[in-house]
C-alpha positions as CSV (number, residue, x, y, z in Angstrom):
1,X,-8.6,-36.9,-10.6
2,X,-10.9,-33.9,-10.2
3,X,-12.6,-33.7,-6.8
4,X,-16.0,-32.2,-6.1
5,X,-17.5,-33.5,-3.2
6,X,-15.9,-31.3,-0.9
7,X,-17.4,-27.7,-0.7
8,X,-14.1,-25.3,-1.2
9,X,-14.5,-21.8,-0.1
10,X,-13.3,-19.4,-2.9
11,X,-11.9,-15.9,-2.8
12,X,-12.8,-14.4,-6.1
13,X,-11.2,-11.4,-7.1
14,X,-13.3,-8.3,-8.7
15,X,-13.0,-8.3,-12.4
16,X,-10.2,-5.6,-14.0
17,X,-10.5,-5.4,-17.7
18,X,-6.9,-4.0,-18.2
19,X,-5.7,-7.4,-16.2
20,X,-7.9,-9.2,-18.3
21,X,-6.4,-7.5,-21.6
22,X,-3.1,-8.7,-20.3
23,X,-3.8,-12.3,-19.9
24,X,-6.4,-12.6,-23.2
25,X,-2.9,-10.8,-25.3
26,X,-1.0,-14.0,-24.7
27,X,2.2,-11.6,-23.2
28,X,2.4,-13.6,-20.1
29,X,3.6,-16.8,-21.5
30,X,6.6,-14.8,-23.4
31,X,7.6,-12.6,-20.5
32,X,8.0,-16.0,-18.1
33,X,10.0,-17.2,-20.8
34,X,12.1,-14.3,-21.3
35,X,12.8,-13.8,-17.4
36,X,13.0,-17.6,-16.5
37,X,11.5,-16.8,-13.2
38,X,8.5,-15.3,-11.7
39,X,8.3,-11.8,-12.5
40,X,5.2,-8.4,-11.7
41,X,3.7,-6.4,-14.3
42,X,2.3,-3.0,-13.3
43,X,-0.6,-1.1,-14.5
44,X,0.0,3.2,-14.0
45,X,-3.7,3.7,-16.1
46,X,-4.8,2.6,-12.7
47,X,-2.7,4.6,-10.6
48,X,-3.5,7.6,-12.5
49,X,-7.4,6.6,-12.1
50,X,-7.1,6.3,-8.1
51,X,-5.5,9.4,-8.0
52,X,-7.8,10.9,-10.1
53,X,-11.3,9.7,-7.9
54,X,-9.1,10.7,-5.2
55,X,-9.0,14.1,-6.0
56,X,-12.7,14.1,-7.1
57,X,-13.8,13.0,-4.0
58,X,-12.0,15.9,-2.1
59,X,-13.5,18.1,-4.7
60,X,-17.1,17.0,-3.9
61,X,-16.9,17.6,-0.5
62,X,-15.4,21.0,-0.8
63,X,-12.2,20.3,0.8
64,X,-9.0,21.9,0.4
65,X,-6.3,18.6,0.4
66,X,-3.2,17.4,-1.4
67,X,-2.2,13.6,-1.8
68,X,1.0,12.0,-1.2
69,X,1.8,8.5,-2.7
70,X,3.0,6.2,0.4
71,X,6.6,4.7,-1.9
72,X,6.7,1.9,1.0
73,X,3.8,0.4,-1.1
74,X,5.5,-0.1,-3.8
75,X,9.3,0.3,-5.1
76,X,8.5,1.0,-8.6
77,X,9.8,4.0,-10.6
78,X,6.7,4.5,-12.7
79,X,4.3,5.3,-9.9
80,X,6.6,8.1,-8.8
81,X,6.9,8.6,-12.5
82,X,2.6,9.2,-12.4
83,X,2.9,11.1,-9.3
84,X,5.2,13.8,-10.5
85,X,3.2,14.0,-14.2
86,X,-0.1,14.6,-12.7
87,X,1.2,17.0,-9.8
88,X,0.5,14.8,-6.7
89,X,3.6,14.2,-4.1
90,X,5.5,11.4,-2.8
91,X,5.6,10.1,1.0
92,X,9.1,8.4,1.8
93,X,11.0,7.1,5.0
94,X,14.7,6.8,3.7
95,X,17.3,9.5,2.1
96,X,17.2,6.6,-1.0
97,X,13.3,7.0,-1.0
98,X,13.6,10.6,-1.5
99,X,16.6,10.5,-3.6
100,X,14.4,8.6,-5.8
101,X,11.7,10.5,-5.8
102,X,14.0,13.8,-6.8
103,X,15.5,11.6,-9.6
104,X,11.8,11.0,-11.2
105,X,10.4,14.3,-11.3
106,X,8.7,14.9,-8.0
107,X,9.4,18.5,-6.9
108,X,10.9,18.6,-3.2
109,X,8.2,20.4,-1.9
110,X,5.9,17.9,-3.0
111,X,7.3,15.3,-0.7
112,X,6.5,14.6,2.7
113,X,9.0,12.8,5.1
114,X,7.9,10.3,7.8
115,X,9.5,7.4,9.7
116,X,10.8,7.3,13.2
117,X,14.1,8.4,13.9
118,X,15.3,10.1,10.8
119,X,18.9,10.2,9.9
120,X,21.1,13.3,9.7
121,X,21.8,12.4,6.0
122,X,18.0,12.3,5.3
123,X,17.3,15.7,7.4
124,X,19.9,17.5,5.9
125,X,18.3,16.1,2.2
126,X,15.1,17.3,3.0
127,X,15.6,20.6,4.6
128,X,17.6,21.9,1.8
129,X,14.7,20.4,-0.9
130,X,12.1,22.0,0.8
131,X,10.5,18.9,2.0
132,X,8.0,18.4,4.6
133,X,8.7,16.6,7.6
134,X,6.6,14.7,10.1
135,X,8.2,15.0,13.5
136,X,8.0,11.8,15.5
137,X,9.9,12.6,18.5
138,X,11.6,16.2,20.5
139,X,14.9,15.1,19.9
140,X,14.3,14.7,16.3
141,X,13.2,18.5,16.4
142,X,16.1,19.6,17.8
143,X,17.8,17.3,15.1
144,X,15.5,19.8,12.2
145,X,16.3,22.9,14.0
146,X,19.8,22.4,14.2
147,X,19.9,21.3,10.5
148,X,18.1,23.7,9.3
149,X,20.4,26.4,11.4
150,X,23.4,24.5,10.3
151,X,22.4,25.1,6.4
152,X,20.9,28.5,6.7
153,X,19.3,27.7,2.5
154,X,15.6,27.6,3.6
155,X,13.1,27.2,6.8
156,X,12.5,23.7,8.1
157,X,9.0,23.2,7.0
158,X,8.0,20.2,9.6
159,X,4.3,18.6,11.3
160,X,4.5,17.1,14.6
161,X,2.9,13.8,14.8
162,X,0.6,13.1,17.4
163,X,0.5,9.9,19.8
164,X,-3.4,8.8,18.8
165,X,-5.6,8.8,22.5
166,X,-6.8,5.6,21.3
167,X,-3.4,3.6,20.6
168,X,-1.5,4.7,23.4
169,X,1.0,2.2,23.1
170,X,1.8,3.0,19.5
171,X,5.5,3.8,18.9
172,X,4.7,7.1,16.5
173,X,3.8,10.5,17.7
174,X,4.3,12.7,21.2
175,X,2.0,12.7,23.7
176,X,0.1,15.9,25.3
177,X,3.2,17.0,27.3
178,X,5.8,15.9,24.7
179,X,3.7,18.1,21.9
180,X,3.6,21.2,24.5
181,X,7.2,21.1,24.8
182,X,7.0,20.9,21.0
183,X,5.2,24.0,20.3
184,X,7.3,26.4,22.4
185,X,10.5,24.7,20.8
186,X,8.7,25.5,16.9
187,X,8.5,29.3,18.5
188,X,11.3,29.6,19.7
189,X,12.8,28.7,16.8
190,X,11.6,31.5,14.8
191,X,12.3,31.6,11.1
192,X,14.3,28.7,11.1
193,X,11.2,26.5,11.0
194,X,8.1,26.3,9.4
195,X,5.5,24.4,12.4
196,X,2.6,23.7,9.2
197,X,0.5,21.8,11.1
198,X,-0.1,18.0,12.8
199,X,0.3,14.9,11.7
200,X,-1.0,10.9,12.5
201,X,-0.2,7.3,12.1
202,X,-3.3,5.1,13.1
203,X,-3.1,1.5,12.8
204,X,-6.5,-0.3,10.7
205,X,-8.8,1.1,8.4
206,X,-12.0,2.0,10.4
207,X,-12.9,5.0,9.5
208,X,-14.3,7.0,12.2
209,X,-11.3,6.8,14.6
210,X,-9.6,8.8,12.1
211,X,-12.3,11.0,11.9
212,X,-12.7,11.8,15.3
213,X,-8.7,12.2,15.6
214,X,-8.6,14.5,12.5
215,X,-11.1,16.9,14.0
216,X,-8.8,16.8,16.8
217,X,-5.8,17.7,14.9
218,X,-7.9,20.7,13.8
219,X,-8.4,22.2,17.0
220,X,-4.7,21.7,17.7
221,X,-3.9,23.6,14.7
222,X,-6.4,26.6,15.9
223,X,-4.3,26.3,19.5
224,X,-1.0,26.5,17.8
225,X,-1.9,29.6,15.6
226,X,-3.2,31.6,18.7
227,X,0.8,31.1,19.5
228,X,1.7,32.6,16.2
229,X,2.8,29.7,14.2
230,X,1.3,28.6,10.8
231,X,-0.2,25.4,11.1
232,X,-2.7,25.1,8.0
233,X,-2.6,21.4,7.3
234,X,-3.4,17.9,9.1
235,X,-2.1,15.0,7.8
236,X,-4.3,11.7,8.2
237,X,-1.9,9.3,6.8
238,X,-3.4,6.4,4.8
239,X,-5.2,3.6,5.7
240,X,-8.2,3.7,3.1
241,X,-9.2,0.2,2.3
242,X,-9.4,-1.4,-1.0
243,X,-11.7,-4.2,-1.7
244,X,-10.3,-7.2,-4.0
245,X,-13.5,-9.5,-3.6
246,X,-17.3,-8.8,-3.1
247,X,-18.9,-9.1,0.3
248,X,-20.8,-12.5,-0.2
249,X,-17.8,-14.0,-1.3
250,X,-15.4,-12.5,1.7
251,X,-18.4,-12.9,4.1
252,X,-18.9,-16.8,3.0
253,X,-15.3,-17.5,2.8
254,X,-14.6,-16.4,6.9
255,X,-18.1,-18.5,7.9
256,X,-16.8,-21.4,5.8
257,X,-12.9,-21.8,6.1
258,X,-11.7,-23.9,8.3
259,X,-8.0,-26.2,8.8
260,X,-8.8,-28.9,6.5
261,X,-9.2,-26.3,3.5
262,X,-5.3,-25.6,4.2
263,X,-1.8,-27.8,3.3
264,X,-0.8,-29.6,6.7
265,X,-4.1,-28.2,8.4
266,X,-2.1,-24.8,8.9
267,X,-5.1,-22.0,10.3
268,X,-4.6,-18.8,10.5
269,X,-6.5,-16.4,12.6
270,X,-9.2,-14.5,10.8
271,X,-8.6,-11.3,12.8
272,X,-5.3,-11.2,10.4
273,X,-6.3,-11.3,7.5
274,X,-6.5,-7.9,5.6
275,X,-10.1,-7.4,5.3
276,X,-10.3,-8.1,1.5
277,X,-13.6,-6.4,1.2
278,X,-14.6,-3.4,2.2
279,X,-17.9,-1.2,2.3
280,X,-16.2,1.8,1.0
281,X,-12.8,1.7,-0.4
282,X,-10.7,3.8,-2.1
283,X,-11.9,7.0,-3.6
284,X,-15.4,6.3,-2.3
285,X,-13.8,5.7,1.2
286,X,-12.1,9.2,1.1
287,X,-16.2,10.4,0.7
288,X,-17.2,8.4,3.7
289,X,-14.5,9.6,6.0
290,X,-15.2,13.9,5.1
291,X,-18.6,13.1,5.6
292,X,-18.3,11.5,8.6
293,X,-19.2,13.1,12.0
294,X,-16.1,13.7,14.6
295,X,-17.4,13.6,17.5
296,X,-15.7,17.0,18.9
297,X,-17.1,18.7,15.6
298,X,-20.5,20.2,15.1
299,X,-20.7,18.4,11.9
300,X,-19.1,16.7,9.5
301,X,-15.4,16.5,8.9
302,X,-15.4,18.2,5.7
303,X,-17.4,21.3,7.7
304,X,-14.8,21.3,9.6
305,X,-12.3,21.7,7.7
306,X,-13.3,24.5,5.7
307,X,-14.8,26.4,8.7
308,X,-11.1,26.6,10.2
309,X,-9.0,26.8,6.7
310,X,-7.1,23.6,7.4
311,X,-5.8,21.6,4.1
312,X,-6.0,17.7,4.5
313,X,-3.2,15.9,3.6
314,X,-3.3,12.1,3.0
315,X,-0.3,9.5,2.4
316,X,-2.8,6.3,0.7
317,X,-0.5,3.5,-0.6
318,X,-2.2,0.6,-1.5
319,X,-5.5,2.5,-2.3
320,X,-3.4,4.2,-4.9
321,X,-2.3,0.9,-6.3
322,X,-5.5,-0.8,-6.9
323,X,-5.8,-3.0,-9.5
324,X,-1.8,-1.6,-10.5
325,X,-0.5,-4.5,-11.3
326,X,-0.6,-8.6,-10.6
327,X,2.7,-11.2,-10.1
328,X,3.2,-14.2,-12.3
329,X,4.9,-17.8,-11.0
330,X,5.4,-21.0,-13.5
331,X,4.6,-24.2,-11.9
332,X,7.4,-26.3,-11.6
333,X,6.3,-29.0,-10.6
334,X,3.0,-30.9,-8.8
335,X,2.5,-33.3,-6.6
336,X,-0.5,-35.5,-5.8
337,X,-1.8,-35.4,-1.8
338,X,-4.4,-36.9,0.1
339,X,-7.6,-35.6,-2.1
340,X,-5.4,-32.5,-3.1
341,X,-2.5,-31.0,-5.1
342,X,1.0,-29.5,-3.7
343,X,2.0,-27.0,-6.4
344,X,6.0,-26.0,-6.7
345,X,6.2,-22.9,-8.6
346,X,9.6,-20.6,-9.4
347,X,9.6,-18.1,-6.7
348,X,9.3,-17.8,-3.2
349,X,6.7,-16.7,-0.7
350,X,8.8,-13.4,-0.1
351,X,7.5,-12.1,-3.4
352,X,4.1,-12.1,-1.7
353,X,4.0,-10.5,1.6
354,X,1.2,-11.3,3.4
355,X,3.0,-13.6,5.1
356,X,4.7,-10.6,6.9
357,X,1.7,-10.3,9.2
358,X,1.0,-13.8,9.6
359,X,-1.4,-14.6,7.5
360,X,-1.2,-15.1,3.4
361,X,-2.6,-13.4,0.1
362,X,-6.3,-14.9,0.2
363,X,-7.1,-13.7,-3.2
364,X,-7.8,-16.7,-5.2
365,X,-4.8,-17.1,-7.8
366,X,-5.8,-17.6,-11.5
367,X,-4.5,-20.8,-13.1
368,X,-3.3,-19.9,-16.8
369,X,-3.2,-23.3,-18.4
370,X,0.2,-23.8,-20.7
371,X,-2.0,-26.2,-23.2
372,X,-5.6,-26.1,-24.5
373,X,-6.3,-29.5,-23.1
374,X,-5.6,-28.9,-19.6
375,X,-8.4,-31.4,-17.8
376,X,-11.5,-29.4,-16.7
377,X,-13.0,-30.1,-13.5
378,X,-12.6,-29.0,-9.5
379,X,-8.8,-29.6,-9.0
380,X,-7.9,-28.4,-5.3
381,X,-4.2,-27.6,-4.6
382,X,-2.2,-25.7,-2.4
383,X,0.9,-23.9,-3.6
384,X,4.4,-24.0,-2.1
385,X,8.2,-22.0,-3.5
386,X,11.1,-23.2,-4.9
387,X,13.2,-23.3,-1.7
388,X,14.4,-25.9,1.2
389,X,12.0,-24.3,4.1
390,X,9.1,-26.1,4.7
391,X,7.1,-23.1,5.9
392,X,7.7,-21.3,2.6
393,X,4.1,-21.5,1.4
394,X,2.5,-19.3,-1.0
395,X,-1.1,-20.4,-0.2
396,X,-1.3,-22.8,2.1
397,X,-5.2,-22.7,1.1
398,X,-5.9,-25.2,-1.3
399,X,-7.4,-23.5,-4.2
400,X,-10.3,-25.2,-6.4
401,X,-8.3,-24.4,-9.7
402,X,-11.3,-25.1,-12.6
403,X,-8.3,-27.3,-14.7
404,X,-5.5,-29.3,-13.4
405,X,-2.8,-28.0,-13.2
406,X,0.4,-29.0,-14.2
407,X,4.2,-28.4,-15.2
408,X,4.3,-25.1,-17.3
409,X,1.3,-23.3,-16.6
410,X,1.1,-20.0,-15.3
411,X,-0.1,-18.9,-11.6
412,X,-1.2,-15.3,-11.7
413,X,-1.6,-13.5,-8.2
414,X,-4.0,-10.7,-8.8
415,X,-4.0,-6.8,-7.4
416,X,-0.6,-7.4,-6.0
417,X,0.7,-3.7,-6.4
418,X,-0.2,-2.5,-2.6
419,X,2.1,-3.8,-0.6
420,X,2.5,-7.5,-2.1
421,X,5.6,-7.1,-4.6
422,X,8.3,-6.2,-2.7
423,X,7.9,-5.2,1.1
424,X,9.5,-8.8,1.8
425,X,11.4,-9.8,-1.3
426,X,14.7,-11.5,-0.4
427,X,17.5,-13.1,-3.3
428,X,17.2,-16.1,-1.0
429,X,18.8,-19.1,-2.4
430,X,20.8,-16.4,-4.4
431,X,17.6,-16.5,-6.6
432,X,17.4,-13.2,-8.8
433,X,14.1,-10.6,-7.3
434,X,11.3,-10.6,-9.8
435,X,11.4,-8.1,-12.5
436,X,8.9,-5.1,-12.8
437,X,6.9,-4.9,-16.2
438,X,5.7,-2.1,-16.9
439,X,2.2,-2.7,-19.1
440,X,2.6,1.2,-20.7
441,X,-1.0,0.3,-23.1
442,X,-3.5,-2.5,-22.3
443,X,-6.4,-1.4,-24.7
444,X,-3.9,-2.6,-27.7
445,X,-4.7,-5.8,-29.3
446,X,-0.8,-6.4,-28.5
447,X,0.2,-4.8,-25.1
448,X,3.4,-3.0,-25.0
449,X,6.0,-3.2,-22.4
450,X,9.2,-2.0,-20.6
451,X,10.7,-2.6,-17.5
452,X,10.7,-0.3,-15.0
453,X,13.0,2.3,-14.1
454,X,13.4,2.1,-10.5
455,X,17.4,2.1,-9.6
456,X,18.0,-1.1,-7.0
């Protein structure tokens, strides 16, 4: 029975017509029967796009800058695949990572190497590529300098990260004494090493705190030339929001949520949930932060960067995978509650990651009904996965669906490609991981498809 007394908060996502293509084509019926399981489908037009306002936005302000995709965001071949085509490089943590990114076209001196505590296998990979490594730690640079000796093919070409003043207690980056240490080591070294600059990892997506530290990393860079090493280019990491909802929507949904709007009266703390809207995201985030005003710069950051000749280098992951894709579950199975549904679908929570950080994927899901006389109405249900752990909850939010839902319809997670599809994907239960679809053209009347090319 439908119920509409109680007020339900909602979480709408922002309208994308190459999602809605998908679902008005009728694919996504056929591909859950194909796969027998829940499965992604990925969108590159929108990869391409991001990078694209990306690179306009550094344009605008003037700024000299090269992009990195963060491949922890995603495991997919194609976004590589679009990073190579159009030019851009490829941030990895693993000698797989970079193996992969070789394999699909990206050009070794187009990828940057981060992480903590890099592996001889992965140095000795990226020194003889020409990669660019992000130095986390002095024993790591000796680790660099002795490869590079050891190989004698090519400089190390490395950054050394810096421990941000305002997260002290972050685990990435030296501190002031550590990074002097660092400096003499780089000259020292002498044409085994390439020092091209400094580097940061800053938790959160306010913008000014990277601001202020990139305008530090500048001065650094001035410092370290007056010791006769290059250091041309700061790297900012990522961190640029992306906004999945508008801001009355996010706004009312935080005033209005409380336990009884979730299975089991399960709360979660609002301070972790991803902040699903943002002010500026994306590109237009990029444009906020270079015209922002460090506050050890005369002006803004963009100024700043020209006046001294430094080259920005960002790593954005999920802000390179908006609106990239979406993840599909059948409903198995429903069950009636007190005044609500409990929804079992074909997958587990692990396809959605969320959970990681605990909190869940607050995006509303869209309910694609398996027959034209699905029940209309307010139908509130919560969904749960197809395994024995009673915490294994894809929304524990119980969703006002506008039809009932029932065995065989569709449950379609949008803007899943950041992050979502596979950061915590496990074959628990010995179920198979979800398949990548790769949606190659959505403006067909008939969408075509492939699966991805990404070697497991």
């Amino acid at each position: 029975m439908a119920v509409s007394a109680e007020p339900w908060p909602a979480l709408p996502v922002l309208p994308d017509a190459a999602t809605g293509a998908v679902v008005g084509s009728g694919l996504l019926p056929e591909l859950a029967h194909a796969f027998g399981g829940p499965f992604h489908f990925l969108l590159p037009d929108a990869f391409t796009a991001n990078l694209r306002a990306m690179r306009g936005a550094l344009a605008t302000a003037g700024v000299d800058g090269f992009i990195y995709f963060a491949k922890k965001a995603n495991k997919a071949a194609v976004f590589v695949e679009r990073a190579a085509a159009n030019g851009a490089g490829v941030d990895v943590a693993s000698a797989h990572e970079l193996r992969e990114a070789l394999g699909h076209g990206v050009r070794g001196e187009h990828v940057v190497v981060t992480g903590p505590a890099k592996g001889p296998a992965l140095l000795r990979l990226a020194v003889t590529h020409g990669a660019l490594i992000a130095v986390d730690a002095l024993d790591e640079l000796d680790a660099v300098i002795t490869t590079a000796l050891a190989g004698r093919v090519r400089p190390a070409r490395i950054l050394l990260r810096v421990l941000p003043p305002t997260q002290p207690h972050s685990r990435f980056g030296m501190t002031d004494g550590e990074l002097a240490t660092a400096l003499t080591r780089c000259v020292e070294a002498g044409e085994a090493l390439r020092m091209e600059g400094f580097s940061f990892h800053l938790s959160g997506y306010a913008l000014q705190p990277r601001a202020d530290l990139a305008a530090r990393l500048i001065e650094r860079c001035v410092e370290a030339r007056m010791m006769g090493l290059e250091a041309g280019r700061i790297s900012i990491g990522g961190g640029l929001p992306v906004s999945y909802t508008d801001p009355d929507s996010w706004h009312t949904f935080l005033a209005k949520q409380k336990p009884v709007h979730y299975h089991a009266g399960r709360t979660f703390r609002t301070a972790d949930f991803y902040p699903y809207h943002s002010p500026a995201s994306g590109a237009h985030a990029l444009a906020a932060l270079l015209e922002a005003h460090p506050e050890a710069a005369g002006g803004t950051l963009a100024r700043a960067l020209d006046d001294s000749g430094v080259e920005l280098l960002l790593e954005p992951g999920r802000a390179l995978l908006d609106q990239a894709g979406a993840t599909v579950f059948t409903v198995r199975g429903v069950k009636d509650r007190d005044g609500y549904q409990l929804l079992t679908v074909d997958g587990t929570s692990l396809s959605l990651s969320e959970q990681w950080f605990n909190s869940e994927y607050v995006p509303d899901p869209l309910l694609i009904p398996a027959r034209t006389d699905a029940p209309a109405g307010t139908f509130p249900a919560s969904v749960g996965a197809a395994t024995c752990l009673e915490s294994d909850m894809l929304t524990w939010r119980k969703i006002a669906f506008a039809h009932r839902p029932r065995q065989g319809d569709l449950l379609l997670y949008p803007n899943t490609a950041g992050y979502q599809m596979d950061s915590n994907e496990s074959p628990f239960h010995d179920l198979p991981l979800p398949p990548k679809v790769v949606i190659d053209h959505t403006e067909r009347s008939r969408p075509r498809w492939r699966l991805d090319r990404h070697r497991a």
